[in-house]
C-alpha positions in Angstrom: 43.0 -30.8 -79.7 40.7 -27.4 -79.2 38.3 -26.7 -81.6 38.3 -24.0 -84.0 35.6 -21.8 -82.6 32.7 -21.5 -85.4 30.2 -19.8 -83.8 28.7 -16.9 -85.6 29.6 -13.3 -83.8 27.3 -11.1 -82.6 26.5 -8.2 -84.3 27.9 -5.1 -82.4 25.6 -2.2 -82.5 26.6 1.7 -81.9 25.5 3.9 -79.5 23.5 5.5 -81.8 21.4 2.3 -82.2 21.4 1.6 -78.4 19.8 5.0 -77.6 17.7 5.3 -80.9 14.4 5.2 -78.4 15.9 8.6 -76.8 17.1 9.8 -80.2 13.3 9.0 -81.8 11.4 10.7 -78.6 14.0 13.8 -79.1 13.5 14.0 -82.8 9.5 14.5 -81.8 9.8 16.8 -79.3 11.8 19.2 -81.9 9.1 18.7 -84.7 6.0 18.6 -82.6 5.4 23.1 -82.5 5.0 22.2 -86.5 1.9 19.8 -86.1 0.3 20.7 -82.2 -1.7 23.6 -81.3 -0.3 25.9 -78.9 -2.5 24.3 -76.4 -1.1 21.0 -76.6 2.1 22.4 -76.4 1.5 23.9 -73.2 0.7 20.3 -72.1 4.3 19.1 -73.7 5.9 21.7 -71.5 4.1 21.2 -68.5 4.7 17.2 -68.8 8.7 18.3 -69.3 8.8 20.2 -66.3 6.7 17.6 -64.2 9.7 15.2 -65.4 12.4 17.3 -64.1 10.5 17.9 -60.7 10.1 13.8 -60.9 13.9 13.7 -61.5 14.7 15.5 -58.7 13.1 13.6 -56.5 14.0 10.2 -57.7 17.7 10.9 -56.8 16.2 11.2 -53.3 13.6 8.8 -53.2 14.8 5.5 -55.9 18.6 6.2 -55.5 19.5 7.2 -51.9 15.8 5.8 -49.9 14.9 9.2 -48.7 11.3 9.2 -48.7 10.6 13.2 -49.0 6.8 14.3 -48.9 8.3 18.0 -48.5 10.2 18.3 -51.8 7.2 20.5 -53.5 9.0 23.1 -51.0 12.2 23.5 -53.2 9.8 24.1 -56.3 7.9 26.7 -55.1 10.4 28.4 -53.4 12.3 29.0 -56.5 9.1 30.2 -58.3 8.3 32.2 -56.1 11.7 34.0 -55.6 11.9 34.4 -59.6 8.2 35.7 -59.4 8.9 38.2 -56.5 11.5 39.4 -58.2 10.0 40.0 -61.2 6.7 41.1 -60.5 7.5 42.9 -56.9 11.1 44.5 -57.4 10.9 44.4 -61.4 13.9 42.6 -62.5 13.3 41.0 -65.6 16.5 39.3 -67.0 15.8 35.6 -66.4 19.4 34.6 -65.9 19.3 36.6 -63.0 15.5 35.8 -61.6 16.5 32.1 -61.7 19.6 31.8 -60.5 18.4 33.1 -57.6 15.6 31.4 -57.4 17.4 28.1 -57.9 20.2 29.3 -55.5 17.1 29.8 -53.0 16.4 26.1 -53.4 19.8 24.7 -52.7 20.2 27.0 -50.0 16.6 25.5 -48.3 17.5 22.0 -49.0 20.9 22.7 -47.7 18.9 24.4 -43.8 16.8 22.1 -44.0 18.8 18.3 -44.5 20.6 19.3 -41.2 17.7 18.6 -39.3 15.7 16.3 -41.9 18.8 13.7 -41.7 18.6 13.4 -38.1 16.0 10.9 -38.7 15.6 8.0 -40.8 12.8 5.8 -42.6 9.0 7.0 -41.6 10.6 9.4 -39.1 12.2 11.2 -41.8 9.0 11.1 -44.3 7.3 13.2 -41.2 9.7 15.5 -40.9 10.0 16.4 -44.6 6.0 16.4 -44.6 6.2 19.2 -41.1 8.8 21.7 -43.0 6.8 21.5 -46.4 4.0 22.4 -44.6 5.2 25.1 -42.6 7.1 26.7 -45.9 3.1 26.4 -46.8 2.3 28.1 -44.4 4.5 31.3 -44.8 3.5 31.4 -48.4 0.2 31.8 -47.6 0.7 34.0 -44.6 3.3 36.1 -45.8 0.5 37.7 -48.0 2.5 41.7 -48.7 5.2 39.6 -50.5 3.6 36.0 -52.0 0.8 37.5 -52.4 -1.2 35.0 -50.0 -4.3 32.9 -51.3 -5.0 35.4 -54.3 -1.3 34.4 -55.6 1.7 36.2 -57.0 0.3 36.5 -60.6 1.6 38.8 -63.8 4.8 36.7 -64.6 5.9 36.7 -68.2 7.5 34.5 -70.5 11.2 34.4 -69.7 13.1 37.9 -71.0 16.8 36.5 -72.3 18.2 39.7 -72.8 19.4 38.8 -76.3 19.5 41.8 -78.8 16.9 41.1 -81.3 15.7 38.4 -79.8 11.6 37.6 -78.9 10.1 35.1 -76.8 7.1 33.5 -77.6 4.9 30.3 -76.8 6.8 28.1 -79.4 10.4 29.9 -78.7 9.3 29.0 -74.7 8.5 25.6 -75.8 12.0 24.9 -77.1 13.7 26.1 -74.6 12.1 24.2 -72.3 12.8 21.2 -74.2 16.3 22.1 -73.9 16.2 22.8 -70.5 14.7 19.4 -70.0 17.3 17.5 -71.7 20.1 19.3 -70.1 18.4 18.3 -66.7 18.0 14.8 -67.7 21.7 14.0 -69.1 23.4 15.4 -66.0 21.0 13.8 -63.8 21.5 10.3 -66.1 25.2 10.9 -65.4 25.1 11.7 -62.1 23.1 8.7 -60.9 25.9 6.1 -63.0 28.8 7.9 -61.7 30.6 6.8 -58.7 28.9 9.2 -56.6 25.7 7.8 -57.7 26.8 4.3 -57.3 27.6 5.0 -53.8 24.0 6.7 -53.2 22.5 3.4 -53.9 25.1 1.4 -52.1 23.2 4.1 -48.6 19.9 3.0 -50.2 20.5 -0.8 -50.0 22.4 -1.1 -46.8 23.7 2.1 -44.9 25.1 0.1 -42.2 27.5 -1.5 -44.6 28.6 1.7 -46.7 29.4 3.0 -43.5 32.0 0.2 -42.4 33.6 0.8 -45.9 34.4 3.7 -44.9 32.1 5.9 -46.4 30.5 9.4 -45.1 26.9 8.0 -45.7 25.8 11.1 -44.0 27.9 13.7 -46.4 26.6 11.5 -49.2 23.0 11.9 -48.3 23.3 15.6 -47.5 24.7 16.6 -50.9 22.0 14.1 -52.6 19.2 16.4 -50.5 21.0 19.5 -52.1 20.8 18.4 -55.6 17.4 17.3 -55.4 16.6 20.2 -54.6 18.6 22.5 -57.4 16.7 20.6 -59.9 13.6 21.0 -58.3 14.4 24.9 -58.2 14.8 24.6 -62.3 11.5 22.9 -62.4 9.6 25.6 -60.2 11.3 28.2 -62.1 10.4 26.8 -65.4 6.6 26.6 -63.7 6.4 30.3 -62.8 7.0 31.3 -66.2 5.2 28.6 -67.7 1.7 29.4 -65.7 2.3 33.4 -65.1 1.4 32.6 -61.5 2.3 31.0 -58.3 0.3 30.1 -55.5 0.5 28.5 -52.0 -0.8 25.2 -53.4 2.7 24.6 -55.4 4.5 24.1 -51.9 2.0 22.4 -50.2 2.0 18.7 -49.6 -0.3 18.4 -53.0 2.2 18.7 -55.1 4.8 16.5 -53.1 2.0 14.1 -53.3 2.3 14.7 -57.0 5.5 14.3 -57.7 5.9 11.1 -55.2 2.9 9.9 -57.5 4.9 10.7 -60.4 7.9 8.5 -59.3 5.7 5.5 -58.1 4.0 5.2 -61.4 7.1 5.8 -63.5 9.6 3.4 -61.6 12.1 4.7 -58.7 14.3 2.5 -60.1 14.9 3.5 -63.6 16.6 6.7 -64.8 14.0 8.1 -67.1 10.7 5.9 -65.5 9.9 9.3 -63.6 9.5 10.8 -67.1 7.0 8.5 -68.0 5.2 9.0 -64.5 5.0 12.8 -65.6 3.3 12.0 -68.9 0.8 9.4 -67.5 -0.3 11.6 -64.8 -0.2 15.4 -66.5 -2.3 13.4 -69.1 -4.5 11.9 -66.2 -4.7 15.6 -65.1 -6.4 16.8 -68.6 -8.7 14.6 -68.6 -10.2 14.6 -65.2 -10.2 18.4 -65.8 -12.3 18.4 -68.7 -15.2 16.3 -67.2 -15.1 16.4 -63.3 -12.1 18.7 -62.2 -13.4 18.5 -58.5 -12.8 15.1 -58.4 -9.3 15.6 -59.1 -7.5 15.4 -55.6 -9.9 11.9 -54.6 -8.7 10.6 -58.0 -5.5 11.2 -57.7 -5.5 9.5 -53.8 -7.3 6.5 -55.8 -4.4 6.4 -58.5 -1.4 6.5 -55.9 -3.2 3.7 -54.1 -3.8 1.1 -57.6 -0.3 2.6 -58.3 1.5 1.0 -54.8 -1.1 -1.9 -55.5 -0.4 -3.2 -58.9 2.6 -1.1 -59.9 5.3 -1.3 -57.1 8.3 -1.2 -59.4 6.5 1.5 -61.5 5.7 1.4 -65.3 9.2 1.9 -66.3 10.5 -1.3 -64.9 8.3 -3.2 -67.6 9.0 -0.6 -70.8 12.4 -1.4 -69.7 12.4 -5.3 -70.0 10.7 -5.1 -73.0 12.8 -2.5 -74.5 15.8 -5.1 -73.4 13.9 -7.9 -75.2 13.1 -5.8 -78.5 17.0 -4.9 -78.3 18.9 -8.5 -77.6 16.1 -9.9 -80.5 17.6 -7.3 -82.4 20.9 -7.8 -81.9 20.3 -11.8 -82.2 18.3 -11.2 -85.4 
């Protein structure tokens, strides 16, 4: 005879307490202007747009196994087509400044995957690492237009176009925020959707998407593409954020940076970029307050500890113990 089943049910929590940590973090980022200087604000936003550079190339890099050192070319090409814009032909309304400077940086990524993809593994980190440089290279020649090694400077804070409407530091601030969480939804969709399934079905074993009739190639090509449209809203968001941009924002420094960035925040989590943003933007201040020439050898020492003693990235562990603070919850 079966037994009546007497074991007590598990409590079944909403959404709203499953993403409460995202809720909490979101709640701070919309009350923070009221409490933080306008200085530490400016370090809010730059941390933001350091996460949706991180983003973009974590959908290379953790989801797909491109290893891209050239991905700093995406973000400073958009920058710099909003900032030439601006400043050299004196178009102001951002909608149109970045959209094209974001349609710039899809239509790179797009020239450049044709040739990129023809290789694979270390081959392909090379290749990425030539055309960064040499998109380097033209913004620092190309001196009439970028504006060479004395930069493309005198860009303002974003002009909306709205009637009645002014932009300031704190106005800036929130729609960065916005901006940010926008980027990180669709990107959070994108990576659970089928489509994103698929791009880490390429990343674990190619050979075997293929045979399941899969266009790994296709796959790969539009994940190059989309990595770099975020990028583009990242470098964009830059331009206007510093006033400036310079040759060093698509040089391999940065796509050291933003590989850095991934590394220390987890490849393998959705949001561990985000965290790799914060720890090293936060590194940044720090160094730059008591020994800012030392900040390119300290950075080489952190990506080293980092592929040392983190190689699945901080995120992995705020993960499992977010997991274990949630099932005792739930078990509680």
């Amino acid at each position: 005879m079966m037994q009546p089943n007497t074991a007590k049910p598990q409590p079944r929590y909403s959404n709203l307490s499953q993403f409460g940590l995202y809720i909490f973090f979101g709640l701070l980022l919309i009350v923070f202007p009221l409490f933080l200087t306008s200085y530490a604000q400016s370090l809010i936003m730059k941390i933001l747009i350091y996460s949706i550079f991180g983003l973009s190339l974590n959908i290379l890099w953790g989801y797909t196994g491109l290893a891209s050192m050239g991905h700093a070319a995406y973000f400073g090409v958009a920058g710099y087509t909003a900032g030439i814009l601006i400043v050299k032909l004196g178009i102001e309304t951002f909608w149109i400044t970045a959209g094209a400077g974001i349609l710039l940086a899809v239509v790179l990524a797009a020239l450049l995957a044709f040739p990129a993809l023809r290789m694979s593994g270390a081959y392909f980190f090379l290749v990425t690492l030539a055309m960064g440089e040499l998109i380097f290279s033209v913004a620092e020649k190309w001196v009439p237009v970028t504006g060479g090694a004395d930069c493309l400077v005198g860009i303002p804070l974003p002009n909306l176009q709205i009637p009645g409407f002014t932009m300031d530091g704190t106005v800036f601030y929130y729609m960065v925020v916005i901006v940010f969480v926008l980027c990180a939804f669709l990107i959070y969709r994108l990576v659970n959707s089928p489509f994103g399934i698929a791009l880490k079905g390429i990343r674990e074993n190619e050979v075997r998407m293929s045979s399941l009739g899969y266009n790994t190639w296709l796959y790969k090509y539009l994940a190059l593409i989309i990595g770099g449209l975020f990028a583009g809203v990242a470098g964009v968001l830059f331009a206007h954020f510093g006033g400036v941009v310079s040759p060093t924002y698509v040089n391999v420094m940065t796509s050291t940076l933003g590989v850095l960035i991934v590394i220390i925040g987890s490849c393998t989590t959705v949001f561990g970029p985000v965290l790799g943003a914060a720890l090293v933007v936060s590194l940044e201040y720090f160094i730059s307050l008591y020994a800012p020439e030392r900040w390119p050898l300290i950075l080489g020492c952190v990506f080293v500890l980092a592929v040392m003693f983190l190689p699945g990235g901080a995120g992995v562990y705020l993960a499992r113990l977010w997991k274990k603070v949630f099932n005792a919850s739930t078990k509680g």
